[in-house]
C-alpha positions in Angstrom: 0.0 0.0 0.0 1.3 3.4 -0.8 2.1 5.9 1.6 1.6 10.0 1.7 3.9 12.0 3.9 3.0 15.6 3.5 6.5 17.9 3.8 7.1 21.7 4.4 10.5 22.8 3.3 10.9 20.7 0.3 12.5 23.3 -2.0 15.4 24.2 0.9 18.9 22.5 1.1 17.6 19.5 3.3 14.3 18.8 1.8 15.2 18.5 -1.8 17.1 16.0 -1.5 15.0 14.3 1.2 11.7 14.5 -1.9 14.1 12.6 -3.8 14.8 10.0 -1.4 11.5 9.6 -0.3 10.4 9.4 -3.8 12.8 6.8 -4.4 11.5 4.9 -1.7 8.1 4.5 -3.2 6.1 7.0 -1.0 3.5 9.3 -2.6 4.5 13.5 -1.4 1.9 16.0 -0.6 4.4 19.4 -0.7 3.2 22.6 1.0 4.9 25.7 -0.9 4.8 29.1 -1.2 5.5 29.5 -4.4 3.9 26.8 -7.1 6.2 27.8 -10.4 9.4 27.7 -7.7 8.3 24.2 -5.9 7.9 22.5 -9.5 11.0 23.5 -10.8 12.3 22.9 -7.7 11.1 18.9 -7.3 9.9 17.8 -10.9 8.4 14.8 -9.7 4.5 13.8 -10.1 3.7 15.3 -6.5 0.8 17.5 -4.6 1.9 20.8 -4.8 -0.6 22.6 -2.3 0.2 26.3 -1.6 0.1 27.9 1.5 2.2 31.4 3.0 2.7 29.7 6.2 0.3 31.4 7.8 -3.2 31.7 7.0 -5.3 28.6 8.2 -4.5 25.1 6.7 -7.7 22.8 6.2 -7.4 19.4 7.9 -7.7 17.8 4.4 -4.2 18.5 3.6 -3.7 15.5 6.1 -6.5 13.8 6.8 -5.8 10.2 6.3 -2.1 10.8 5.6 1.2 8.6 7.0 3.4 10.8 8.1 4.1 14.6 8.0 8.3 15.9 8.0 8.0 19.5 8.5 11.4 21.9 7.9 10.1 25.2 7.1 11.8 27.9 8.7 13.6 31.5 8.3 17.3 30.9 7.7 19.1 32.0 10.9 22.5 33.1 8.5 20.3 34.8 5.9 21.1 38.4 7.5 22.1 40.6 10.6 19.8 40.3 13.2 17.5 43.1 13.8 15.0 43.0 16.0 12.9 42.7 12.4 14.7 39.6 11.6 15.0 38.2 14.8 10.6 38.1 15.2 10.7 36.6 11.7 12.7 33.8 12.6 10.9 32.9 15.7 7.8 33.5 13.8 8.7 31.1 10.6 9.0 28.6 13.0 6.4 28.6 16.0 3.5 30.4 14.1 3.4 27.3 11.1 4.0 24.8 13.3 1.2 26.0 15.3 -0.9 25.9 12.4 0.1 22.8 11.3 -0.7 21.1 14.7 -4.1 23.0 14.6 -5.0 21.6 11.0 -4.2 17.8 12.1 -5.9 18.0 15.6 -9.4 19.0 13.5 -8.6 15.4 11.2 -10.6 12.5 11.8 -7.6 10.3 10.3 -4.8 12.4 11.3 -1.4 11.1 10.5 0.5 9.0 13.3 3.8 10.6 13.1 5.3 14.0 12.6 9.8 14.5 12.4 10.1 17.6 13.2 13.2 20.2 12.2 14.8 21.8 15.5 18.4 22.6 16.4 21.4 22.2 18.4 21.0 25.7 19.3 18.9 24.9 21.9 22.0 23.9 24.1 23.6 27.3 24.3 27.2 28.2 24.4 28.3 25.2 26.6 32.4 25.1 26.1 33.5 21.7 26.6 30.2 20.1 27.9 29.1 16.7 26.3 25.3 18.1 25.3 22.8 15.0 25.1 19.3 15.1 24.3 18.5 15.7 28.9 20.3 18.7 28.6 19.0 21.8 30.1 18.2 24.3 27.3 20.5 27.4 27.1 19.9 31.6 27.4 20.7 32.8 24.2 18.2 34.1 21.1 18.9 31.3 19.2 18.4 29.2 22.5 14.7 30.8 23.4 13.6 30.2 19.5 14.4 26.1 19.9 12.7 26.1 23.0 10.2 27.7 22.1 9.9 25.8 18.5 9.7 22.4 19.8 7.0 23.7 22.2 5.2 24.6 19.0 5.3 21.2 18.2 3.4 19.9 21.2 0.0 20.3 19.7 0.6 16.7 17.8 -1.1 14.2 19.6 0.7 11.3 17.6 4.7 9.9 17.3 6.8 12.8 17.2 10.2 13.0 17.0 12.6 16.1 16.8 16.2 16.5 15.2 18.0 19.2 16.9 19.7 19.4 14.0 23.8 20.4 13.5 26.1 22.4 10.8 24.7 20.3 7.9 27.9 19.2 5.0 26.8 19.1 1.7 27.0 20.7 -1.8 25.5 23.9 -0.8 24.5 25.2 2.3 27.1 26.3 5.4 29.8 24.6 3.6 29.1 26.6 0.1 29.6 29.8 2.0 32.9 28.7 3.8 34.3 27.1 0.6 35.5 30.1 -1.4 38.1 32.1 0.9 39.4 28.3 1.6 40.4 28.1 -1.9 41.7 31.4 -2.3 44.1 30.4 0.5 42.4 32.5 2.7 41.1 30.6 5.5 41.6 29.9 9.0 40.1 29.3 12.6 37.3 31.5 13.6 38.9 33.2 17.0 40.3 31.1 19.0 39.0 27.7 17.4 38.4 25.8 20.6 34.8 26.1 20.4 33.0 22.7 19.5 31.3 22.2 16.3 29.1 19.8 16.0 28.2 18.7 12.3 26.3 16.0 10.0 26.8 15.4 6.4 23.7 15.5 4.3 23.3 12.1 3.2 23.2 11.3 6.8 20.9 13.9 8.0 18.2 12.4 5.0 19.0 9.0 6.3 18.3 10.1 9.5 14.8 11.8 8.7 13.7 8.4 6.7 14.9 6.5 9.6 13.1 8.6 12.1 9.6 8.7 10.2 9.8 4.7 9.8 10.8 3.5 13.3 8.0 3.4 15.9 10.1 2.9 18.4 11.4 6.4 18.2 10.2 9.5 19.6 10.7 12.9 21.5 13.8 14.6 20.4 17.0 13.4 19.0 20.6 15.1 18.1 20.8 15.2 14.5 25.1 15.5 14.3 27.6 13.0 13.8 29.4 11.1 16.3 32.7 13.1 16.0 32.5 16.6 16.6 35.3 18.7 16.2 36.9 22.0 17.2 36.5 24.8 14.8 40.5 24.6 14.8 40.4 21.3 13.7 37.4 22.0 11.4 39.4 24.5 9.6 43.1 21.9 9.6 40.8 19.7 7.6 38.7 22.0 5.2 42.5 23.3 4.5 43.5 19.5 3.7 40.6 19.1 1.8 41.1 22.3 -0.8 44.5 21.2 -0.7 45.6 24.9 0.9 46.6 26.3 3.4 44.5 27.8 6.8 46.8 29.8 8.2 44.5 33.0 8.8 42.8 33.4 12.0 39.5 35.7 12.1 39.6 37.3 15.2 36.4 37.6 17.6 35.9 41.1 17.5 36.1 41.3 13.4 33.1 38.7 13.2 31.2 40.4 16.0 31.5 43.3 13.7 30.8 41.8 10.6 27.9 39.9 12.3 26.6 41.5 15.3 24.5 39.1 17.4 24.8 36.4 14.7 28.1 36.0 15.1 26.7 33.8 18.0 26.4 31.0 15.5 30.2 30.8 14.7 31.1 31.4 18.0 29.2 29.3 20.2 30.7 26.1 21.3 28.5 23.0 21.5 29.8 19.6 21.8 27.0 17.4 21.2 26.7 13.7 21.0 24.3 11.2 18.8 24.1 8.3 21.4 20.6 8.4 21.5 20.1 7.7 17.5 23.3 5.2 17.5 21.5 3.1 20.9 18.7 3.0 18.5 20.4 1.6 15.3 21.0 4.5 13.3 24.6 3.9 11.4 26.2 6.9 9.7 27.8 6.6 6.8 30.3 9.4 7.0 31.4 9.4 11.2 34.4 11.5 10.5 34.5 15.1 9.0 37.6 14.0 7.3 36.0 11.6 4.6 32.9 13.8 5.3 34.3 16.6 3.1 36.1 14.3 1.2 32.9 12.7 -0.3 32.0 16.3 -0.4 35.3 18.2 -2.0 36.1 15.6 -4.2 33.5 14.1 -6.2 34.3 11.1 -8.0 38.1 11.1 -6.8 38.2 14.4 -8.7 40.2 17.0 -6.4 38.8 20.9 -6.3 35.6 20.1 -8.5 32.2 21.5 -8.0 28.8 19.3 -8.6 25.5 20.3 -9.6 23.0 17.7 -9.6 19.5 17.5 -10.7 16.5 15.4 -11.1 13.5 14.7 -13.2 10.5 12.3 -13.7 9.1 11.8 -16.8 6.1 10.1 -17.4 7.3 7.1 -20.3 9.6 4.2 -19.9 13.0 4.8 -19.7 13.8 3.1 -22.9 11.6 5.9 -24.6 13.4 8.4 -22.3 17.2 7.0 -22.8 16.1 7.2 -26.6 15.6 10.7 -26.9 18.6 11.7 -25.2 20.5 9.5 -27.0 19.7 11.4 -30.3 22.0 14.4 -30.4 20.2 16.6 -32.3 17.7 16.7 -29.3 20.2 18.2 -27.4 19.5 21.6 -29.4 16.1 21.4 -28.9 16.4 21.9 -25.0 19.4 23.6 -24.2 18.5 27.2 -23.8 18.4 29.6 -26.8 20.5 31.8 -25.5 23.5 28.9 -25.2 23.3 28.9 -29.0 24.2 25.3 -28.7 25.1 23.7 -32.1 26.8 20.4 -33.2 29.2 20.2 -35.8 29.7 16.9 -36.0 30.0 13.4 -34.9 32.2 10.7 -35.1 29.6 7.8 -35.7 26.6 8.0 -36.8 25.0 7.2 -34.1 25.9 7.7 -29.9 27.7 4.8 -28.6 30.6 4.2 -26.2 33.9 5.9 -27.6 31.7 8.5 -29.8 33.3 12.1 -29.9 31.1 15.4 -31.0 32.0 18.5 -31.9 29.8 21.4 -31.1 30.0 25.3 -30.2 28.1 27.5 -28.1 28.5 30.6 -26.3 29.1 31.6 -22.5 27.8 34.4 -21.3 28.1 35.6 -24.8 31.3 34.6 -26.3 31.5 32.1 -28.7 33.5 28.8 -27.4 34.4 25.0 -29.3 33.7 21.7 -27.5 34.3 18.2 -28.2 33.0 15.4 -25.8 33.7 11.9 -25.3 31.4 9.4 -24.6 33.3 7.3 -21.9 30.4 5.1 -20.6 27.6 3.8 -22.4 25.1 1.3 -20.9 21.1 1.7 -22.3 18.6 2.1 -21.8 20.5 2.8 -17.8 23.4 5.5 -18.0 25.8 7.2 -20.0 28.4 9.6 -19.1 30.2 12.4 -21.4 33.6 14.0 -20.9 34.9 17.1 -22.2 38.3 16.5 -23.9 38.6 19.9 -25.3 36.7 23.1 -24.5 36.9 25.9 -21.7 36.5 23.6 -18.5 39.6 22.0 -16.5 37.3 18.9 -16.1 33.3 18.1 -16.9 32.3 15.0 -16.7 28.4 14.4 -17.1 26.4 11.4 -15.6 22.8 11.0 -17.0 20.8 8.0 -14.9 17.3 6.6 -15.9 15.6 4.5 -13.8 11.5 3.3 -13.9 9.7 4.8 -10.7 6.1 4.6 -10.4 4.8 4.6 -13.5 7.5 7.1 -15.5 11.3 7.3 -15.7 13.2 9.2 -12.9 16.2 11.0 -14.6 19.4 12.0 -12.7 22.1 13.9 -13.6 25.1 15.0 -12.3 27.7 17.2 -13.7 31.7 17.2 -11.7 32.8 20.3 -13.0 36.4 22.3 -12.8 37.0 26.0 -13.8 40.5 26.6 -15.1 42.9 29.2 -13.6 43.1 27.9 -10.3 41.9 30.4 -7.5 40.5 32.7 -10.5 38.0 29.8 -11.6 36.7 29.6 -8.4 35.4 33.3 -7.9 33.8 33.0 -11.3 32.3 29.6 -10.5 30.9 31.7 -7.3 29.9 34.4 -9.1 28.6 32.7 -12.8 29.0 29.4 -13.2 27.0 27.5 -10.6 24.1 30.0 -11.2 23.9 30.1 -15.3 24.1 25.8 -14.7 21.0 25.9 -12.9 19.7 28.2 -15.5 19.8 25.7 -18.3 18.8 22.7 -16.5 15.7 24.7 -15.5 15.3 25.9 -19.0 15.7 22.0 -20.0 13.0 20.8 -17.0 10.1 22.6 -18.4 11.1 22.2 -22.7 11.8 18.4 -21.9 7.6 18.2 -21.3 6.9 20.1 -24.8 9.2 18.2 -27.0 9.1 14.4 -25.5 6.6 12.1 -27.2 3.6 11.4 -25.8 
């Protein structure tokens, strides 16, 4: 029998991939969203997209005789300074729809029987060396008051609930997106005196975690969401440094970031050693413990040193031997890439795709005409094939395209390992251009795949 799980915060770091996953797993999503055109771009898979501002009063339909609800919504603590502005719309984005989310679900006559719930480590304060488990007192702080005050939100649920007080989450995007750049510029280095505790998770592992909380009865209250190795920020930074393969050798003193930050500065400063006992006694086993192949798996995609990723996904609603066929057509290729790419191939060196084939094409980035030739390295239909750039403006690119049958259609993956040339210089433009005019085209390509695939 198929399950609905009904999730807030699907388009955010976490819960995209987290759709995915569930997806994969064969449960049906109900997604509440702000905006519809963002949501389905966002997660192009045969979902509910119901929209709501967070707000305004749900109806108990939306999960009346569901099986589960994940709820992750919330104001981004690091999205600005905090004024007194900010500061009410963080608490806000957080108690005021959970509220109304309880409120909708106590009206059901079927309500679901278990809620995971987003919190944070947070909650624990600025504790220096102190071991934090789930029993430990709550601490003073802003960010302190909103966890406690968020997971009392959550007590409306009369059903299973259990909370991830949730740490510095590793993964392509996110907290470690925003550290990465002045680490490869050979600019980074402990944040004051890097003794204070971080306590992390990598991605993979927090989404794990989520499925593994929603589908284990015998969980339930809340549950530290980090890995079972914190570190020091000084030891953070020694192994970030290792990992960009530069050095960390520049300190940023206390006062700089209070000024920088103000009161948010909190969230790089605070120390909280936190431990996962609680999830491990249960069974939980993490597939990245330590930070070091943490950021590995992160930094180094496919054994490729200094490369970025962008992945993306798709369902498509014909059998993936229909779906692996039109891709495998180059011509077809035009037909989705944007206009503005002014994609062209000049030739081919068979006449049709196969393991070993090299094309020629041109295009233009950002306006200026450039030559490419691929290499198709791996070929496997109607399942996968992977192209390489052998000549053209990138250090590396390397392109995976996965098809796989899912509930009635073809879920297409892809995942591009990419490298700007010039060293240092190729990562401030990949900041600044290239990871954004990516996720331009594959956007472009999710909505023209739907017009020009047969039906």
């Amino acid at each position: 029998m198929e399950k609905t799980i009904v999730i807030t915060g699907a388009t955010g770091f976490v819960g995209k991939k987290l759709c995915l996953e569930l997806f994969l797993r064969g449960y049906k999503l109900r997604i509440l969203c702000r905006s519809m055109q963002k949501a389905k771009t966002m997660i192009p898979l045969p979902v509910d997209f119901i929209v709501w501002n967070g707000k305004d009063t749900l109806p108990s339909s939306v999960f009346e005789g569901t099986d589960g609800v994940i709820h992750l919504a919330g104001e981004s603590v690091a999205g600005g300074r905090w004024t007194e502005k900010r500061k009410e719309k963080i608490l806000e984005s957080r108690t005021q729809t959970t509220s109304q989310i309880c409120g909708a679900i106590s009206q059901c006559q079927n309500p679901p029987p278990v809620m995971v719930g987003a919190s944070a480590i947070g909650i624990y304060g600025d504790r220096l060396n102190e071991s934090l488990s789930e029993t430990s007192s709550a601490g003073s702080d802003f960010l302190a008051r909103v966890c406690v005050a968020w997971e009392e939100s959550y007590q409306g649920f009369k059903g299973r609930l259990v909370l991830l007080r949730t740490g510095v989450v590793l993964g392509h995007g996110g907290a470690l997106e925003k550290m990465l750049l002045p680490f490869r510029l050979g600019a980074g280095g402990r944040l004051a005196s890097g003794d204070q505790w971080m306590s992390w998770i990598h991605l993979d592992d927090l989404v794990k975690m989520y499925i593994f909380s929603l589908e284990n009865p015998s969980l339930s209250g809340a549950m530290n969401a980090v890995a079972p190795r914190p570190v020091t920020n000084k030891e953070f930074t020694k192994e970030l440094g290792l990992a960009v393969k530069m050095p960390a050798v520049f300190p940023v003193p206390r006062a700089i970031l209070k000024l920088v930050f103000g009161e948010m500065s909190s969230i790089l400063l605070a120390s909280q050693k936190v431990v996962a006992d609680k999830i491990i006694a249960a069974g939980f086993t993490f597939t990245y413990p330590g930070l070091a192949e943490a950021l590995r798996s992160i930094l180094s995609p496919g054994g490729k040193s200094g490369c970025s990723v962008f992945s993306s996904y798709q369902w498509l609603p014909l059998n993936k031997e229909a779906v692996f066929k039109f891709f495998s057509q180059a011509e077809n290729l035009e037909v989705i890439t944007p206009p503005w790419v002014n994609f062209k191939i000049l030739k081919m060196s068979d006449d049709k795709i196969k393991e070993g084939t090299l094309i020629d094409y041109k295009l233009k980035i950002k306006g200026v005409p450039a030559s490419w030739k691929t290499l198709i390295r791996r070929w496997s239909p109607p399942n996968e094939f992977t192209d390489d750039q052998v000549k053209g403006p990138y250090t590396i690119w390397s392109h995976t395209h996965r098809f796989m049958e899912l509930q009635g259609g073809t879920l297409m993956t892809d995942e591009v390992i990419y490298k700007a040339p010039f060293g240092p210089i190729g990562h401030i433009v990949n900041e600044v251009m290239i990871r954004s005019d990516v996720a331009k085209i594959f956007n472009y390509r999710t909505f023209k795949i739907h017009e020009v695939l047969p039906k």
